[in-house]
C-alpha positions as a Markdown table, in Angstrom:
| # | Residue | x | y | z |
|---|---|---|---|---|
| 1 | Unk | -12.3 | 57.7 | 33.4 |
| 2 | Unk | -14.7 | 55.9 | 31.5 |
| 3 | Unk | -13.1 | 52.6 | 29.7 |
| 4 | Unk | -12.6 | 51.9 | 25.9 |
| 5 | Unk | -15.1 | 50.3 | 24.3 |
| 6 | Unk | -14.0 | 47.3 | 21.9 |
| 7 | Unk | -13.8 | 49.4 | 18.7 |
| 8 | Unk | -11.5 | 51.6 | 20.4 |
| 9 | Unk | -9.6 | 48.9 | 21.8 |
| 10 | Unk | -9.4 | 47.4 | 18.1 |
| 11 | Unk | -8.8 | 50.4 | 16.5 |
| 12 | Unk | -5.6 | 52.2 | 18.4 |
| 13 | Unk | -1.9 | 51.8 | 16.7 |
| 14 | Unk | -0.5 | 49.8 | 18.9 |
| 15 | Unk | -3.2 | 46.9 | 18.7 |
| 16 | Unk | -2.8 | 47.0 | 14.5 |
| 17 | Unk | 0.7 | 46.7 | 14.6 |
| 18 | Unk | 0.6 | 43.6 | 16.7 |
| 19 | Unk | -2.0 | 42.2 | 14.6 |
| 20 | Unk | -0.1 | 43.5 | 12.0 |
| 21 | Unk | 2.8 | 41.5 | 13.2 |
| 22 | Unk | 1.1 | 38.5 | 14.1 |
| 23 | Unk | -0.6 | 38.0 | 10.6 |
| 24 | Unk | 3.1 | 38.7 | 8.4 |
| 25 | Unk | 4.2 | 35.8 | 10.9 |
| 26 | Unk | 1.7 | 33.5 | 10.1 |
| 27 | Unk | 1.3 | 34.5 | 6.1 |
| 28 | Unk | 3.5 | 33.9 | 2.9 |
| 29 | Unk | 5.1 | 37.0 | 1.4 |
| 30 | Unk | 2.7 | 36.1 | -2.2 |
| 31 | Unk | -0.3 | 35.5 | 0.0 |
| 32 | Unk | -3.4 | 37.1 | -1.1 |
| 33 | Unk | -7.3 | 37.1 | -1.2 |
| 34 | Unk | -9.7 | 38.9 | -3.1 |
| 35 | Unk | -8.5 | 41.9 | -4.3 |
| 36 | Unk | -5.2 | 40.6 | -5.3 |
| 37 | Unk | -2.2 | 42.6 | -3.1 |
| 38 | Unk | 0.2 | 40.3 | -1.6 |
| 39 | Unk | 1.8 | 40.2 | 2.4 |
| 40 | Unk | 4.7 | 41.9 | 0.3 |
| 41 | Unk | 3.0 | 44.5 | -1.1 |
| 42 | Unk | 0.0 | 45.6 | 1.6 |
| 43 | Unk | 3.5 | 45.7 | 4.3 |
| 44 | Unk | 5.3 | 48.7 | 1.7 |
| 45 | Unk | 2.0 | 50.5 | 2.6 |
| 46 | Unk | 1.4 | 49.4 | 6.4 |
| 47 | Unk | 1.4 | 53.4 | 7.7 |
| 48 | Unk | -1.0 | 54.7 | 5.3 |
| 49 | Unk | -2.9 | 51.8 | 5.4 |
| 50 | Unk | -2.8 | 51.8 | 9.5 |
| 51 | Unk | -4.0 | 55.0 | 9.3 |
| 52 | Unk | -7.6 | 54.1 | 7.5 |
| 53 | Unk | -8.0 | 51.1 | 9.3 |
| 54 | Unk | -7.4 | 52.9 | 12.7 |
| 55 | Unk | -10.7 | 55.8 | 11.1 |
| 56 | Unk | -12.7 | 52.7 | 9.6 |
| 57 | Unk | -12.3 | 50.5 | 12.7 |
| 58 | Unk | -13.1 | 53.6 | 15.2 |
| 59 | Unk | -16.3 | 54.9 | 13.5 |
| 60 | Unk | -17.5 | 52.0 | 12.4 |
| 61 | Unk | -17.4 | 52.4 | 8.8 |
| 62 | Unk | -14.9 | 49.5 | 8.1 |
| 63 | Unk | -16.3 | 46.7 | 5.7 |
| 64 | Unk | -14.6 | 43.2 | 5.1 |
| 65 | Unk | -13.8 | 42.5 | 1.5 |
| 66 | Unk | -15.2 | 39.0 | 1.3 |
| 67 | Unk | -12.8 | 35.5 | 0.9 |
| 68 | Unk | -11.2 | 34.0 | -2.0 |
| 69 | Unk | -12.2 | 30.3 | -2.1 |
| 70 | Unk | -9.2 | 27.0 | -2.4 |
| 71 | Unk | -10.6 | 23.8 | -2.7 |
| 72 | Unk | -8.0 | 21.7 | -1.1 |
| 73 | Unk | -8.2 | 17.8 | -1.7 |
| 74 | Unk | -8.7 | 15.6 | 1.4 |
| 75 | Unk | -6.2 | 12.9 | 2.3 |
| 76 | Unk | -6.9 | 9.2 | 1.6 |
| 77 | Unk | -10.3 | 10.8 | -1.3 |
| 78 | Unk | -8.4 | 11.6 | -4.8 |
| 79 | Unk | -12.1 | 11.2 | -6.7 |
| 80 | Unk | -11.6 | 15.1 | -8.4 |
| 81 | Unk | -15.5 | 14.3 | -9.6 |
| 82 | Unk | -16.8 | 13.7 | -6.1 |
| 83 | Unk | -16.8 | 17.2 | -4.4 |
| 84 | Unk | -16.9 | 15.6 | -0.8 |
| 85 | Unk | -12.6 | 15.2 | -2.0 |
| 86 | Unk | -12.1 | 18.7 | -0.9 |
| 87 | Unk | -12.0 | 20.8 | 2.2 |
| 88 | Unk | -13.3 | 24.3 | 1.0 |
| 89 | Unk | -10.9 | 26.9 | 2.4 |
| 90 | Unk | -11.1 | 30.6 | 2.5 |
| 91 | Unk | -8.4 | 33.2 | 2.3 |
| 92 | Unk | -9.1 | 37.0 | 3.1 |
| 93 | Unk | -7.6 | 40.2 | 2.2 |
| 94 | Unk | -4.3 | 40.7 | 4.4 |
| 95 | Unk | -6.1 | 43.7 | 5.6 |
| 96 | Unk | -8.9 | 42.1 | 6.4 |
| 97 | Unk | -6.7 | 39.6 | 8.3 |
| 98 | Unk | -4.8 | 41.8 | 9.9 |
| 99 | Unk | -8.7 | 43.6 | 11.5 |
| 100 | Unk | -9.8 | 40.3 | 12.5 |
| 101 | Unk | -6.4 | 40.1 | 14.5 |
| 102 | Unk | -7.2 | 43.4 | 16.1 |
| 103 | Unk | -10.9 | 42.1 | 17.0 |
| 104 | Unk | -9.8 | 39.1 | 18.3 |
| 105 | Unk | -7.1 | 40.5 | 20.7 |
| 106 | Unk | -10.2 | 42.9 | 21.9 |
| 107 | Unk | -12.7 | 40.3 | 22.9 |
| 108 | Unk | -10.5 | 37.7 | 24.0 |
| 109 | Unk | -10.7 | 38.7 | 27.8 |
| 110 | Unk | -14.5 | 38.5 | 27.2 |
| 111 | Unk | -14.5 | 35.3 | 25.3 |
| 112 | Unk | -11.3 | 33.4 | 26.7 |
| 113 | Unk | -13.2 | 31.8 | 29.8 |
| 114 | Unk | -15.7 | 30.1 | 27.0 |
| 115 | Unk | -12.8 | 29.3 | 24.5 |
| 116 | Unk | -9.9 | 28.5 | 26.6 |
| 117 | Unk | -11.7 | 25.1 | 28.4 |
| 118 | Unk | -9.2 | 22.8 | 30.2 |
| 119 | Unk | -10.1 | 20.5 | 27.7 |
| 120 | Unk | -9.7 | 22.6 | 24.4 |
| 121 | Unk | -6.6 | 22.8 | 22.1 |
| 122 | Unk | -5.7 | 24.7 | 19.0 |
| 123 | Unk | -6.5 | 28.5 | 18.1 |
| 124 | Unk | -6.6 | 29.6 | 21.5 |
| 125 | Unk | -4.3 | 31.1 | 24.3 |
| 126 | Unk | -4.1 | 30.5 | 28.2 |
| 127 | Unk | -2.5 | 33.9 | 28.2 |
| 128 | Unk | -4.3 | 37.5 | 28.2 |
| 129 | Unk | -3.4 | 38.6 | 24.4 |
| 130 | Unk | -3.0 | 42.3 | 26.1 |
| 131 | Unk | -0.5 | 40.9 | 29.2 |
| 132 | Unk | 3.1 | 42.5 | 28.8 |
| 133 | Unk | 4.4 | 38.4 | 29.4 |
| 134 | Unk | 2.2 | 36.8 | 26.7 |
| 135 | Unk | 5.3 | 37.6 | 24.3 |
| 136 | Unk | 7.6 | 35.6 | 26.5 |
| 137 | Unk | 5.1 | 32.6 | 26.8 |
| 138 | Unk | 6.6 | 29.3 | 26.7 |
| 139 | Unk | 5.2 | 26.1 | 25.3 |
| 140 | Unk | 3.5 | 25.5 | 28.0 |
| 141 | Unk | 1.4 | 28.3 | 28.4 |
| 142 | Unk | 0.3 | 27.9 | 24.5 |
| 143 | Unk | -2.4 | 25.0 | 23.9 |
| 144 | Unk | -0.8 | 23.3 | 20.8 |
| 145 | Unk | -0.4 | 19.7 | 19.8 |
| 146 | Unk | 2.7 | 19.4 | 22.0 |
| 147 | Unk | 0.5 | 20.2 | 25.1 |
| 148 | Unk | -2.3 | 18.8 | 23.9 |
| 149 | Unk | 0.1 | 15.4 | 23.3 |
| 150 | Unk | 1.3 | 15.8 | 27.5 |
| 151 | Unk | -2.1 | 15.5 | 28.8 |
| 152 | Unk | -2.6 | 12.7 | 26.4 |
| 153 | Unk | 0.2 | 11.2 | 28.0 |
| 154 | Unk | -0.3 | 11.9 | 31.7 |
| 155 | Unk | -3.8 | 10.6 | 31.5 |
| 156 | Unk | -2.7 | 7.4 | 30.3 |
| 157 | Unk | 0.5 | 6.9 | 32.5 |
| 158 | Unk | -2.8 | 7.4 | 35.3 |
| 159 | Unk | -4.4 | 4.5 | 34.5 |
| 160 | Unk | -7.2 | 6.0 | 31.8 |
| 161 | Unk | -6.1 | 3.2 | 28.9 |
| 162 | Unk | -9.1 | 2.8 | 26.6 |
| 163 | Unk | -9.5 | 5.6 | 24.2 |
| 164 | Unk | -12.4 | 6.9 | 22.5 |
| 165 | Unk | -11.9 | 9.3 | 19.4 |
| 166 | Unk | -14.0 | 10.7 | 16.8 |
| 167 | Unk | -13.6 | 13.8 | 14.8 |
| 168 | Unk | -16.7 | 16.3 | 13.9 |
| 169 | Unk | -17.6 | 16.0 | 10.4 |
| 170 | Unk | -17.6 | 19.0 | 8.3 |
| 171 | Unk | -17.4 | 21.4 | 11.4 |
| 172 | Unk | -16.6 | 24.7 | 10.3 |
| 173 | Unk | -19.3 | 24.5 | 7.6 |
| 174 | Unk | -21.9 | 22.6 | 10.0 |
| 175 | Unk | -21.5 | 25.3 | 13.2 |
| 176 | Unk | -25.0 | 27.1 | 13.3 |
| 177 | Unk | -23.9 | 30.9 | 12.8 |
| 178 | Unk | -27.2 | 32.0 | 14.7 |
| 179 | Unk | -26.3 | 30.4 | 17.9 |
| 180 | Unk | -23.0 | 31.0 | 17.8 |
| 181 | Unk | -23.5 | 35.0 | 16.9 |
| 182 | Unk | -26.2 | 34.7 | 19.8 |
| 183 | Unk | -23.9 | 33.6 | 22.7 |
| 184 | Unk | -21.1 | 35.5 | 20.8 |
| 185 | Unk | -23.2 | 38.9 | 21.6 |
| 186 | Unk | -24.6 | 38.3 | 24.6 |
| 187 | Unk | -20.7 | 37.9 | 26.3 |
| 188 | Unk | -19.3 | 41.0 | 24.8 |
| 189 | Unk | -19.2 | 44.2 | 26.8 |
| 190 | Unk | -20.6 | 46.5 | 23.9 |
| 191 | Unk | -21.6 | 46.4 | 20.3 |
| 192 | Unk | -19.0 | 48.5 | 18.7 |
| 193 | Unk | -17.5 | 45.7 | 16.5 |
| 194 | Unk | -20.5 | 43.4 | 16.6 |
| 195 | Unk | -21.3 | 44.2 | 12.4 |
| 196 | Unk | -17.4 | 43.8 | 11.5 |
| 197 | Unk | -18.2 | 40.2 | 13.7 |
| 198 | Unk | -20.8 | 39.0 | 11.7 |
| 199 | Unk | -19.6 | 40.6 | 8.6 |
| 200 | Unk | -16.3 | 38.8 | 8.7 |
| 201 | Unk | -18.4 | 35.0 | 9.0 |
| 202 | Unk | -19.9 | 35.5 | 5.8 |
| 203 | Unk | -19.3 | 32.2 | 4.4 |
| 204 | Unk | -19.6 | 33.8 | 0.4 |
| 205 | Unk | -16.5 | 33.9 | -1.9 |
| 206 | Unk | -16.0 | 36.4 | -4.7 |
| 207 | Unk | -14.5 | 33.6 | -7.2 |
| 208 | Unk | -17.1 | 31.6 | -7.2 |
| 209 | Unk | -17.8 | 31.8 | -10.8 |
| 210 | Unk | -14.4 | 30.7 | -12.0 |
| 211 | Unk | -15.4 | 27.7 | -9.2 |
| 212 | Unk | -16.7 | 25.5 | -11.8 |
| 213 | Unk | -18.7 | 22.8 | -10.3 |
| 214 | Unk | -16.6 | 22.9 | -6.6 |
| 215 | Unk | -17.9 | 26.4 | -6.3 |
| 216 | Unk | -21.0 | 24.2 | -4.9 |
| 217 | Unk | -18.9 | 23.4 | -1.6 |
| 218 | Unk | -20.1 | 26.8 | -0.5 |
| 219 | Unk | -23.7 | 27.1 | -1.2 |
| 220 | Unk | -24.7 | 24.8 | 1.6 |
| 221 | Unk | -22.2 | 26.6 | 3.9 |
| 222 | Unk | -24.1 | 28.4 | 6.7 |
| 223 | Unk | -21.1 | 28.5 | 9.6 |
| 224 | Unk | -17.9 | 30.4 | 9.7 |
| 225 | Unk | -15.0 | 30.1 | 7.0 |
| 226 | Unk | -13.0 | 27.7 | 7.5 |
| 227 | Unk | -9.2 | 29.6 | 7.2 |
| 228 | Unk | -10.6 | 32.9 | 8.8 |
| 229 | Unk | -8.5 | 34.6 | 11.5 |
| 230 | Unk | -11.4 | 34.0 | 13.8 |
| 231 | Unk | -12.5 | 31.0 | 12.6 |
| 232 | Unk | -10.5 | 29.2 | 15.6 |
| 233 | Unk | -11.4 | 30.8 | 18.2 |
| 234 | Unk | -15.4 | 30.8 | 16.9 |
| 235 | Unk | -14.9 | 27.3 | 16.6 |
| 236 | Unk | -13.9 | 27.0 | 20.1 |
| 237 | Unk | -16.2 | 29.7 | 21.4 |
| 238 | Unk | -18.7 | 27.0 | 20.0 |
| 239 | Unk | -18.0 | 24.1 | 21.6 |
| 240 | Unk | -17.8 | 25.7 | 25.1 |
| 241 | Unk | -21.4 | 23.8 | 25.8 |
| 242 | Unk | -19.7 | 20.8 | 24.9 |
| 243 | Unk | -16.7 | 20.8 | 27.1 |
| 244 | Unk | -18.5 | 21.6 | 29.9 |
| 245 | Unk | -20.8 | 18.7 | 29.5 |
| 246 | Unk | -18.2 | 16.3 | 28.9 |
| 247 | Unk | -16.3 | 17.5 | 32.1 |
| 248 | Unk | -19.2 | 17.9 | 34.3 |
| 249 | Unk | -20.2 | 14.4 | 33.4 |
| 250 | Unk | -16.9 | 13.4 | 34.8 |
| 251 | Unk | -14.9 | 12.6 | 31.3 |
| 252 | Unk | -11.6 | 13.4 | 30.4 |
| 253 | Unk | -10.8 | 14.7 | 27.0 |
| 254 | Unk | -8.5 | 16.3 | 24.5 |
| 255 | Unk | -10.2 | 18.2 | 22.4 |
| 256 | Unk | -8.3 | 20.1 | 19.2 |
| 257 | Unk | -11.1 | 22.4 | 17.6 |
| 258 | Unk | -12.9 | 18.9 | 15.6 |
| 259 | Unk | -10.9 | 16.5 | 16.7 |
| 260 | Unk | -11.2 | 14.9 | 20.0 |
| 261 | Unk | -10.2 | 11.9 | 22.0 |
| 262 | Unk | -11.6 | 11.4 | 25.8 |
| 263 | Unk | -9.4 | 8.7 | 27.7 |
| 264 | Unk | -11.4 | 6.4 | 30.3 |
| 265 | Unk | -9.9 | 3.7 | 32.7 |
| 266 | Unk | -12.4 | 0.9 | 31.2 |
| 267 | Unk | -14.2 | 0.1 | 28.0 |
| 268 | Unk | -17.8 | 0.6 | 29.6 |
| 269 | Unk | -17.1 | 4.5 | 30.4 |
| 270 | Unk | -15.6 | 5.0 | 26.5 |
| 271 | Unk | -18.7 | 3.5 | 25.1 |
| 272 | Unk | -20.6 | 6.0 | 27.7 |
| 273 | Unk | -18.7 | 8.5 | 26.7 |
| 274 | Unk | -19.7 | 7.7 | 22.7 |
| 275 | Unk | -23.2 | 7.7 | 23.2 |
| 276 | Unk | -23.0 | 11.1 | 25.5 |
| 277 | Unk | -20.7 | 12.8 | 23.2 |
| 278 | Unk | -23.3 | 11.8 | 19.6 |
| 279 | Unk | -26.2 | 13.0 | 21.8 |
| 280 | Unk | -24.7 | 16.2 | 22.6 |
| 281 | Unk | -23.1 | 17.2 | 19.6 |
| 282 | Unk | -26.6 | 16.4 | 17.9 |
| 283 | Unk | -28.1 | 19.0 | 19.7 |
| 284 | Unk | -25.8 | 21.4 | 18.3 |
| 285 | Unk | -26.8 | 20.7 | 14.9 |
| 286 | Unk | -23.2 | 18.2 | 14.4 |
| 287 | Unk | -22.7 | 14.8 | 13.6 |
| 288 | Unk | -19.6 | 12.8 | 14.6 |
| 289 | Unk | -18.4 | 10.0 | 12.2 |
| 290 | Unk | -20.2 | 6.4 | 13.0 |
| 291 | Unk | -18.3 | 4.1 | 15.6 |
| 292 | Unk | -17.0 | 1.4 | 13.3 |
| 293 | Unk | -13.2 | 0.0 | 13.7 |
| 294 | Unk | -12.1 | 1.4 | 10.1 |
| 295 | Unk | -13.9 | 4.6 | 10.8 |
| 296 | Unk | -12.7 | 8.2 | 12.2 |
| 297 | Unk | -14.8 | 7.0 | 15.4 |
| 298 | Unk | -13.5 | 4.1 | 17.8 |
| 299 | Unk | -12.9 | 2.7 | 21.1 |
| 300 | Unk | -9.3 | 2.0 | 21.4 |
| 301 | Unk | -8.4 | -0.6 | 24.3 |
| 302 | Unk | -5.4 | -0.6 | 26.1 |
| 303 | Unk | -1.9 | -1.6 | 24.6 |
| 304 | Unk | -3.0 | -0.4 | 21.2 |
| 305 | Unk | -2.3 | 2.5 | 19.4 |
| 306 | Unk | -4.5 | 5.3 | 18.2 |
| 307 | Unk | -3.6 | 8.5 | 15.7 |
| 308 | Unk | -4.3 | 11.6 | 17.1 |
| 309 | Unk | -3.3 | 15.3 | 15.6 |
| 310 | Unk | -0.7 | 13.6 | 12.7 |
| 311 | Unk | 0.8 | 11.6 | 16.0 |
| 312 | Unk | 0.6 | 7.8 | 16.8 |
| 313 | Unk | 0.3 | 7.3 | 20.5 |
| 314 | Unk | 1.3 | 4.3 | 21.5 |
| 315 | Unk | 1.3 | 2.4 | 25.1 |
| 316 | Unk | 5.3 | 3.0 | 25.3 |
| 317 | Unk | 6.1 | 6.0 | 22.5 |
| 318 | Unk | 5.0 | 8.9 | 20.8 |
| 319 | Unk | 5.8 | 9.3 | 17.0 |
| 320 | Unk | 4.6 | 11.0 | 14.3 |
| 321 | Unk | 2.0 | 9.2 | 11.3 |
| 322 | Unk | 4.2 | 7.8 | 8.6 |
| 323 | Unk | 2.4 | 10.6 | 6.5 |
| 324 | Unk | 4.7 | 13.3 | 8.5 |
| 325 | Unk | 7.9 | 11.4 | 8.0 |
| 326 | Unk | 7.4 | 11.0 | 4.4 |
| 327 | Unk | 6.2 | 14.6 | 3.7 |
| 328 | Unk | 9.8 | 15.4 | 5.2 |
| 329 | Unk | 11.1 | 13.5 | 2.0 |
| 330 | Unk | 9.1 | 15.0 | -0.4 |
| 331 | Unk | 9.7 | 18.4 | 1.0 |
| 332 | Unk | 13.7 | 17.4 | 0.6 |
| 333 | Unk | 13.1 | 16.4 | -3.2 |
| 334 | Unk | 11.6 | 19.9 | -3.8 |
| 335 | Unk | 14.7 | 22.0 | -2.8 |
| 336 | Unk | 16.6 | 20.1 | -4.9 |
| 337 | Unk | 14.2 | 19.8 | -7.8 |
| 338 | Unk | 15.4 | 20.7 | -10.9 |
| 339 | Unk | 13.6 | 23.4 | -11.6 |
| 340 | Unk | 15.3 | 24.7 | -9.3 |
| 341 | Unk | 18.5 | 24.7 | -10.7 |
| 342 | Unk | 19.6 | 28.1 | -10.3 |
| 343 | Unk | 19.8 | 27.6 | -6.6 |
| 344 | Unk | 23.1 | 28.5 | -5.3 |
| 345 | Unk | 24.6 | 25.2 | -3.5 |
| 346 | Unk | 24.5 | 27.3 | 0.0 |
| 347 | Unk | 20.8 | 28.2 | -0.9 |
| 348 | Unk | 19.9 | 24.3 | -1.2 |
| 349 | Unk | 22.3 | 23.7 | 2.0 |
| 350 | Unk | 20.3 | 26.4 | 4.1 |
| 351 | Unk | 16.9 | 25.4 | 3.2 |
| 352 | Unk | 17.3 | 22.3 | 3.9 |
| 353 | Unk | 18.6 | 22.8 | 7.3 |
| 354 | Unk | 16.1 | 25.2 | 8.0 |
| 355 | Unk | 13.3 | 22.3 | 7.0 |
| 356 | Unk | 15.6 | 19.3 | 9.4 |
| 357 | Unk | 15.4 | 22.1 | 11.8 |
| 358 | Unk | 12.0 | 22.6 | 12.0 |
| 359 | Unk | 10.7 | 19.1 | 11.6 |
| 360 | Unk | 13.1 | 18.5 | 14.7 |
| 361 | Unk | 11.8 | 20.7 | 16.8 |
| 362 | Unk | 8.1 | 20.7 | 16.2 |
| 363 | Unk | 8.5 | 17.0 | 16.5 |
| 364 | Unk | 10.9 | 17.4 | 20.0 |
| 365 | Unk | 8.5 | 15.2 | 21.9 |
| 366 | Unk | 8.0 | 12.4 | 19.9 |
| 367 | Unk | 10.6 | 9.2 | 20.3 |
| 368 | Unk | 11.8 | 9.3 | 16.9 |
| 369 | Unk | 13.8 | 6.3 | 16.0 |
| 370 | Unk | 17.6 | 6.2 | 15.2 |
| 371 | Unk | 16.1 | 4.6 | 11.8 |
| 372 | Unk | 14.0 | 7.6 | 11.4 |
| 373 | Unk | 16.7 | 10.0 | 11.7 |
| 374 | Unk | 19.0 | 7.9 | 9.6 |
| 375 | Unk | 16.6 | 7.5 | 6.7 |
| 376 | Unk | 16.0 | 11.2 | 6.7 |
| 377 | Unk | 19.8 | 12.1 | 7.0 |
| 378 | Unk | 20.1 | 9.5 | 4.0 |
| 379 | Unk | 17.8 | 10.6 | 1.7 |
| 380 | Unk | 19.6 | 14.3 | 2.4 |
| 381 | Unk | 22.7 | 13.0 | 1.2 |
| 382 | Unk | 21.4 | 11.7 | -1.6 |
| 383 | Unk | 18.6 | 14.5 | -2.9 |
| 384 | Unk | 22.3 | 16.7 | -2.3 |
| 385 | Unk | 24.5 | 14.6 | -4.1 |
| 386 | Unk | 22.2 | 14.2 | -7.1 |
| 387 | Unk | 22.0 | 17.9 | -7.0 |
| 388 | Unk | 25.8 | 18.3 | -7.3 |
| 389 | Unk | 25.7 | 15.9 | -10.4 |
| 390 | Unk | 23.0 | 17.9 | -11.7 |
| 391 | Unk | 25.5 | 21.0 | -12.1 |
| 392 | Unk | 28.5 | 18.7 | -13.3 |
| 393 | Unk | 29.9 | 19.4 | -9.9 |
| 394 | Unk | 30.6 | 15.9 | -9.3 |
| 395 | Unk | 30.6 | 13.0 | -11.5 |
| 396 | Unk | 29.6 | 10.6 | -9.9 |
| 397 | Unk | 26.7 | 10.6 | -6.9 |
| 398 | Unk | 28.9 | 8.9 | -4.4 |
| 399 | Unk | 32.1 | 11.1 | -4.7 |
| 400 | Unk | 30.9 | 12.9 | -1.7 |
| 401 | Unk | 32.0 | 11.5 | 1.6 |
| 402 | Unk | 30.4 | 11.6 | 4.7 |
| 403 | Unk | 32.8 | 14.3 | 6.3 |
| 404 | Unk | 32.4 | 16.7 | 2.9 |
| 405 | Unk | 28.9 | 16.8 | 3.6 |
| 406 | Unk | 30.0 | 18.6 | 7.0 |
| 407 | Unk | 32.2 | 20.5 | 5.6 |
| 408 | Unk | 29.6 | 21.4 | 3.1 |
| 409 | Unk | 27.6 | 22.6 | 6.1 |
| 410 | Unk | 25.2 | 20.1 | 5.7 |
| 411 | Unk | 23.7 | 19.2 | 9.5 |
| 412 | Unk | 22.3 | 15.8 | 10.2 |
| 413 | Unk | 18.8 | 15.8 | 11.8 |
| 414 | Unk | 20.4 | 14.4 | 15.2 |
| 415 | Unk | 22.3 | 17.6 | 15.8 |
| 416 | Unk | 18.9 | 19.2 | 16.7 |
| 417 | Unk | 17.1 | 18.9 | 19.9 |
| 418 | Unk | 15.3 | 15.5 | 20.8 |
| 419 | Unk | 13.5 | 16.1 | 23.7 |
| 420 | Unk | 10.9 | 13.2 | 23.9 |
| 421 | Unk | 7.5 | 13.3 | 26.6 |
| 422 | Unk | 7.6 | 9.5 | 27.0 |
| 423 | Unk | 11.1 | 8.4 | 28.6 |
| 424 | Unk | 12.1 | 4.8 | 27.2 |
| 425 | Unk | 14.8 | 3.2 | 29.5 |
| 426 | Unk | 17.7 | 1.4 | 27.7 |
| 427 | Unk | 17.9 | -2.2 | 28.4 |
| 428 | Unk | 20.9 | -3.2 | 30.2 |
| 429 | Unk | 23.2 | -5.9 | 28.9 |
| 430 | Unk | 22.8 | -9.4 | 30.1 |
């Protein structure tokens, strides 16, 4: 019996509903793109529209409706007049989403030898996307920033203490599409999906003439779209020349799509390892921020700290950037906004336990502080109780107690599971 081809693959029920599944997971209910129907909307309609993508997938008549374009401002570079302020992100259709999904889960056992690198993190599996256990994969087998953060970890507790790290500037734009559609190709086993591919990498939005002047962030653009479905995995696909180097020349790195550190056991191999690493990402048409002390690019020596994926790793702790905590705060002061007035009490309550939950566990390996966990449990109490006064249910902010906040069903932030990678021993009393 002969086997499927990729289209096929793509194209049969069961694959859309997964990607179907994965992409309401991962989207807002009001997300959009181009043509304007939301999560909400496109899943009223998911047979019918299974149905056309399933003929439009199969016989090769399927075409991509293009991106909408965000410009999103960078961190630390508020100049709105200086365009190099924002990241330009694209958003597709949802059913243009939900395809790539499909594609992606069809070429991964092709591609996932040249994506998933021991070395690599972010977008990409250990797992076979089409194994009956990759539903039931643990932390572990997922290469996120909490597995990324262990090897961090391990390779420093074994002696490699200086740290080099850098970040690739303006990667998704900068990849060279040519190459990368080039060794894309060559690895697949047919060409069945090869136009919906390179179709779906067109950098072009559709709104680029209500853009203004930041419409200009995507004329240069000649990569993939940053914010596409396959935009990871390309990413990574990409860079596959680069691990290898970096391994066969005997580093040891942590690589999470652009950013990277590689961890050496003296200063002489992390300068090596900066000069290597500019040379070969030159090669590929990228540049790497200059070395420089205030820069995204330095050689870190032992018993100082270094931030890495919104986490500061230092010689006896993991914890995240100050940034994380204090978006926690803002986040807290936006449930209890007062626009948002009309919020039942147990709406407020439930949202934010949901957000202390969620912090806590996607932070479960860092060594947050009891003063961490205080100050957030504090500023609860008092985002809450200013709430309350709000709606004349109290009239004064302090006329809620400690044990009426339980009973309110308010959880503090310590009742969710701590479970940090670095083990600091309490001191024992003299």
């Amino acid at each position: 019996m002969a086997s499927k081809t990729l289209a096929q693959l793509a194209s049969s029920s069961r694959a859309l509903d997964k990607a179907f599944l994965s992409v309401r997971k991962g989207s807002g209910s009001q997300s959009r793109g181009p043509n304007g129907v939301t999560l909400a909307e496109f899943a009223r309609n998911w047979p019918a529209a299974k149905k056309r993508l399933t003929r439009e997938i199969r016989d090769g008549l399927y075409c991509f409706g293009g991106y909408l374009g965000h410009a999103i401002s960078k961190d630390g570079n508020r100049d709105p007049a200086d365009l190099r302020s924002y990241r330009p992100i694209s958003v597709a259709n949802i059913r243009d989403r939900v395809v790539q999904r499909a594609v992606l889960d069809a070429i991964w056992i092709d591609i996932r030898d040249c994506v998933c690198t021991p070395s690599s993190f972010g977008g990409v599996r250990r797992y076979s996307t089409r194994s009956k256990r990759a539903s039931e994969s643990t932390d572990d087998d997922k290469k996120c920033i909490k597995t990324a953060a262990k090897r961090i970890r391990k390779l420093y507790d074994g002696g490699s203490k200086w740290v080099f790290e850098t970040d690739i500037i303006n990667f998704f734009p900068s990849i060279d599409r040519d190459r990368l559609m080039g060794q894309l190709l060559a690895r697949l086993r047919d060409d069945s999906l090869n136009e919906i591919i390179e179709n779906s990498l067109d950098t072009s939005i559709t709104n680029a003439t209500t853009m203004g002047e930041r419409a200009a962030l995507w004329d240069s653009l000649w990569g993939v779209p940053q914010g596409g479905v396959l935009s990871p995995a390309m990413a990574n696909f990409y860079l596959f020349d680069f691990d290898r180097a970096i391994e066969n020349a005997g580093f040891e790195m942590v690589r999470y799509v652009d950013d990277l550190v590689i961890l050496a056991n003296d200063q002489k191999i992390a300068e090596d390892a900066h000069v290597i690493s500019r040379n070969l990402l030159h090669g590929m048409r990228l540049k790497m921020h200059p070395l420089g002390d205030e820069s995204k690019t330095r050689i870190v020596p032992p018993q100082c700290y270094f931030d890495f994926l919104g986490l500061r790793f230092a010689p006896r702790s993991i914890r995240p950037v100050q940034k994380k905590l204090k978006q926690v705060y803002e986040s807290i002061q936006e449930i209890t906004d007062p626009k948002n007035i009309k919020k039942s009490l147990a709406t407020v309550i439930q949202e934010i336990n949901w957000l202390l939950q969620g912090f806590a566990h996607a932070y479960d390996f860092c060594n947050l502080t009891k003063g961490d966990l205080r100050g957030i449990d504090k500023h609860v109490g008092f985002e809450v109780r200013l709430w309350l006064k709000r709606r004349d249910l109290i009239r004064q902010e302090n006329h809620v107690s400690a044990s009426a906040f339980e009973h309110l069903g308010v959880r503090r932030i310590e009742k969710f599971r701590i479970d940090p990678i670095v083990k600091i021993p309490r001191l024992k009393a003299v």
